[in-house]
C-alpha positions as CSV (number, residue, x, y, z in Angstrom):
1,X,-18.3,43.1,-24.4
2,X,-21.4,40.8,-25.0
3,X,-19.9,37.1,-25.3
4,X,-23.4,35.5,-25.0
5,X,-24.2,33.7,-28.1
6,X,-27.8,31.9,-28.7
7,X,-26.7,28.4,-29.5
8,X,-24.3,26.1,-30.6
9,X,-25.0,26.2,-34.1
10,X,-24.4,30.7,-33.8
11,X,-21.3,29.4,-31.7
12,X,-19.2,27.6,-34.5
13,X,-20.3,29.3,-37.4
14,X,-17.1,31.1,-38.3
15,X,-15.1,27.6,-38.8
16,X,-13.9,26.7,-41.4
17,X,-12.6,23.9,-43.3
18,X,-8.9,22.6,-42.1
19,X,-9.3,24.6,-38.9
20,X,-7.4,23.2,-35.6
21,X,-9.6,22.8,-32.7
22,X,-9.2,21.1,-28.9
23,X,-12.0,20.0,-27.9
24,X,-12.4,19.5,-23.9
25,X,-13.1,15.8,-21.9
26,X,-11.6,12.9,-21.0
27,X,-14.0,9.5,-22.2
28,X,-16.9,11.1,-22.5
29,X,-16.6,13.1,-19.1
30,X,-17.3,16.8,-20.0
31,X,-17.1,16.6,-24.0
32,X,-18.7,19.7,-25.0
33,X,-21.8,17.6,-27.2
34,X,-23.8,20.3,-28.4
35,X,-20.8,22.0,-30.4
36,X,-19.5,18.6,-31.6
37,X,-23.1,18.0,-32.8
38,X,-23.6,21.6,-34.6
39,X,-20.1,21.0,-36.6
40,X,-21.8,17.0,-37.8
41,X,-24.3,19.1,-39.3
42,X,-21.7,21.3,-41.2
43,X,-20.2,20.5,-44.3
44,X,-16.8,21.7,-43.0
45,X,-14.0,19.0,-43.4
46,X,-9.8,18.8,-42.9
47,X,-10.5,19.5,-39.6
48,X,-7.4,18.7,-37.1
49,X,-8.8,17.9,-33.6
50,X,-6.7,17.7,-30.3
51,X,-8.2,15.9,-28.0
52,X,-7.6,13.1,-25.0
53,X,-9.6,10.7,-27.1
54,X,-11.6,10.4,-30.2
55,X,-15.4,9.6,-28.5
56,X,-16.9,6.2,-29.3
57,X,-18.0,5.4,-32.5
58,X,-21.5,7.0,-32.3
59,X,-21.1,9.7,-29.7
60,X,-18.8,12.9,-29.0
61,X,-15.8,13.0,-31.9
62,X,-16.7,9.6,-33.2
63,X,-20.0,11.4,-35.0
64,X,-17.1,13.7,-36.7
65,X,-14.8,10.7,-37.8
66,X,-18.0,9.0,-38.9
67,X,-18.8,11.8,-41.5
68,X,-14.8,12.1,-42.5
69,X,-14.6,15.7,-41.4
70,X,-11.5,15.3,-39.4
71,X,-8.0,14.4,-41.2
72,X,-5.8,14.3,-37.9
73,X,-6.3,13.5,-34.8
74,X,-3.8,14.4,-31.7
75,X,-4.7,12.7,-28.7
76,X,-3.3,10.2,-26.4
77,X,-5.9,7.4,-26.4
78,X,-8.0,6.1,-28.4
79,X,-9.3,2.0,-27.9
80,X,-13.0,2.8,-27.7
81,X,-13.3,3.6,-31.4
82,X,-13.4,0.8,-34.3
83,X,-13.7,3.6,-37.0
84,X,-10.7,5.9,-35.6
85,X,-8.7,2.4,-36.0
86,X,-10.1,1.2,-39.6
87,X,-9.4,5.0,-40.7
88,X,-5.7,4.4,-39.2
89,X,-4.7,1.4,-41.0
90,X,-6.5,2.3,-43.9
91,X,-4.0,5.4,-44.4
92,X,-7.1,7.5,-44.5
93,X,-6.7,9.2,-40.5
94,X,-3.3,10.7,-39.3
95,X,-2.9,10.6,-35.7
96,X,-0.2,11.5,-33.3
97,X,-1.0,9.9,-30.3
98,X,1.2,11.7,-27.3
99,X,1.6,10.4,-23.7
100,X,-1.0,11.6,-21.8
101,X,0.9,14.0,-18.8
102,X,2.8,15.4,-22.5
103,X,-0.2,16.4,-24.5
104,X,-1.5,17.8,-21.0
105,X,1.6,20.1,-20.4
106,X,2.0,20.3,-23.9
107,X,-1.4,22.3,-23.7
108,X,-1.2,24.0,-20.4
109,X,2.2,25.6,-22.0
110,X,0.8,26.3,-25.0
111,X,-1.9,28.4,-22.8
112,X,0.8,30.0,-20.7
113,X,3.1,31.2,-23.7
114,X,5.7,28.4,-23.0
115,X,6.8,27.3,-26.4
116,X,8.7,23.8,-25.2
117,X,9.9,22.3,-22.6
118,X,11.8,18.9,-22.2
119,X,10.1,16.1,-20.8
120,X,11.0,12.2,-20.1
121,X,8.2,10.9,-21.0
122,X,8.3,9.0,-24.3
123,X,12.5,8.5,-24.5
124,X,13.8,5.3,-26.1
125,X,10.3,4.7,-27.6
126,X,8.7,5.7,-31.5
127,X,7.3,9.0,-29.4
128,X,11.2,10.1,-29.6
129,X,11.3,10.0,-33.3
130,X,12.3,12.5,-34.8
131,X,12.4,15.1,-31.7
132,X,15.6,16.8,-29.7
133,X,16.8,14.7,-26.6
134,X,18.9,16.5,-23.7
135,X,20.2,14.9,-20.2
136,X,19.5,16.3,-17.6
137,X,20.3,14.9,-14.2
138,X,21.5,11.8,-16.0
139,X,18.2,11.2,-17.2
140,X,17.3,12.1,-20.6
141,X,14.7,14.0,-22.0
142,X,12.6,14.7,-25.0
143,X,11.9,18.5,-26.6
144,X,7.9,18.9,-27.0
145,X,6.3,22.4,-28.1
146,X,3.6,24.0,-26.6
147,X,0.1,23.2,-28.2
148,X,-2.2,25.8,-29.1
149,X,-5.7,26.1,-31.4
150,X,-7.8,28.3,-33.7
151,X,-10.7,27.2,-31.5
152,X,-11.2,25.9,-27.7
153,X,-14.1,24.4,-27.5
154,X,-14.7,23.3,-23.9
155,X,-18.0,22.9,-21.6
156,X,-18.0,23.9,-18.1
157,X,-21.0,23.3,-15.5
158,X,-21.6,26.9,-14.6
159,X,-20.5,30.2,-16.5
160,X,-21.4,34.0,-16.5
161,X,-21.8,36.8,-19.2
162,X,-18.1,37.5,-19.0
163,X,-17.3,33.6,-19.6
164,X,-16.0,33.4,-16.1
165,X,-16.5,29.0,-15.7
166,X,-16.9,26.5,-13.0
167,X,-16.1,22.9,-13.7
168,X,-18.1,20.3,-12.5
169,X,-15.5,18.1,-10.7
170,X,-13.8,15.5,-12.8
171,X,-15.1,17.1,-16.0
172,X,-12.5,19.9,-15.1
173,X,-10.0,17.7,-17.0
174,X,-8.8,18.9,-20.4
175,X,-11.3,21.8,-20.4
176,X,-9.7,24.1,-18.0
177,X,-6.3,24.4,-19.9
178,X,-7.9,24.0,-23.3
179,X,-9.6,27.3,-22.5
180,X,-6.5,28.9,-22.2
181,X,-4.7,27.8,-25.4
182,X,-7.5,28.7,-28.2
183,X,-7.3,32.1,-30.6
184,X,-10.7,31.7,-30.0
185,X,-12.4,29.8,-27.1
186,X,-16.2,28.9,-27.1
187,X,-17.7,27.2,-24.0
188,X,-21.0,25.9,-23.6
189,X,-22.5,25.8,-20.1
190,X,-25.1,23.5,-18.4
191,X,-26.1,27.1,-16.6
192,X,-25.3,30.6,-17.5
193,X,-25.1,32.7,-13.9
194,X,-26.2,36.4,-13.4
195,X,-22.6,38.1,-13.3
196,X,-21.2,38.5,-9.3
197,X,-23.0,35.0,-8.4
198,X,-19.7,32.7,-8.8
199,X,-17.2,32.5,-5.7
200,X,-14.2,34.3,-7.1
201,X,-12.3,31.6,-5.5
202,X,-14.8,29.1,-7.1
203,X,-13.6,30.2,-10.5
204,X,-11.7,27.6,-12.5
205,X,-11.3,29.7,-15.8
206,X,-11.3,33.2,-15.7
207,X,-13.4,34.9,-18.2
208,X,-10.8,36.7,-20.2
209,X,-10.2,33.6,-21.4
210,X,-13.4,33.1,-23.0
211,X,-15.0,35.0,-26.2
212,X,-18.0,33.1,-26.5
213,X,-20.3,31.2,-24.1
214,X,-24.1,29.8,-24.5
215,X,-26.4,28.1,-22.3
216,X,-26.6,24.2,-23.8
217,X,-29.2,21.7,-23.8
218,X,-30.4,18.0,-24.1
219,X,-27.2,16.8,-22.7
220,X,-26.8,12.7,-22.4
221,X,-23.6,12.3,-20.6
222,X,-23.0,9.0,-21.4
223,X,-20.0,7.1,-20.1
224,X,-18.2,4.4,-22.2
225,X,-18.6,1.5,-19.6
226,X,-21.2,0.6,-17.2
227,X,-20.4,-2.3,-14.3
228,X,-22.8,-3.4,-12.2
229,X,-22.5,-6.1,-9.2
230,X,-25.0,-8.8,-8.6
């Protein structure tokens, strides 16, 4: 099977309006930019987007909020963009922001074929609306469902023509178990690798995982906060 696609743009072009996608990185650490840039020059819209974060307001899944394209957002932070918070008070944004180790496991189950599990995390505050609570061990705990997507979309450093992926350190975060919880998973690579030349035990995602991959380009990488000592 031939999972090698030519570009970003070829990558995405089956999604439609008021699909659900994750969307790898944590910041801007690892945010797969040249999909998130090829669906800003779509005119799809209604789109429901889980992710750790929603970009800043002119880079990664800020560009998308900019244009209106998304309607909710699931993440678990989301201070570094003005417009995600003008579309949230102004009704026009739904969000469901989750605790951060949740919406992780929340994802990894989803990948794994767990469909809940309870969790502490979030009892006795608004994240318990709504949701089952057990004890357990005299602590109680909240009942959260496993996530899954029509689309992963997740960028790894290296991958091969089977979609076999090696993260590059801390941009491992979301994008390893994102991988796993798409009906479709597209990954975009910084290098694509002759089949046979990743360390089995280097592999991060296996490629079975994965039904499309590309080689990317013009990457930025920016970072939301530079400090600098005198």
């Amino acid at each position: 099977m031939n999972k090698v696609v030519k570009n970003a743009k070829e990558a995405i072009a089956d999604i439609k309006s008021n699909a659900t996608i994750m969307l790898g990185g944590f910041g801007l650490c690892g945010i797969p930019e040249n999909c998130i840039n090829a669906l800003v020059e779509t005119d799809i819209t209604g789109l429901t987007c889980i992710s750790n974060n929603a970009g800043v307001d002119d880079y990664g899944l800020g560009l998308l909020l900019k244009k209106h394209q998304i309607k909710k957002m699931i993440s678990s932070y989301v201070g570094e963009n003005k417009e995600f918070e003008r579309q949230l008070l102004s009704g026009e944004l739904l969000v469901d922001l989750i605790p951060q180790g949740t919406l992780a496991e929340r994802i990894r189950a989803g990948g794994a074929g767990i469909p809940a599990f309870y969790v502490p995390a979030g009892y006795g505050t608004e994240v318990a609306n709504g949701k089952e609570v057990r004890e357990f061990n005299g602590k109680m705990h909240l009942l959260e469902y496993g996530l899954t997507a029509d689309y992963a979309i997740v960028k790894a450093k290296y991958g091969d023509k089977l979609g076999n992926l090696v993260f590059n350190e801390t941009a491992n975060n979301f994008n390893n178990m994102m991988a796993m919880a798409g009906k479709i998973t597209i990954v975009e690579v910084e290098e694509i690798v002759p089949v046979g030349e990743l360390n089995p035990n280097h592999i991060h995602t296996p490629g079975i995982f994965v039904q499309r991959i590309f080689q990317g380009t013009s990457y930025e990488k920016r970072i939301e906060f530079e400090t600098l000592s005198s």
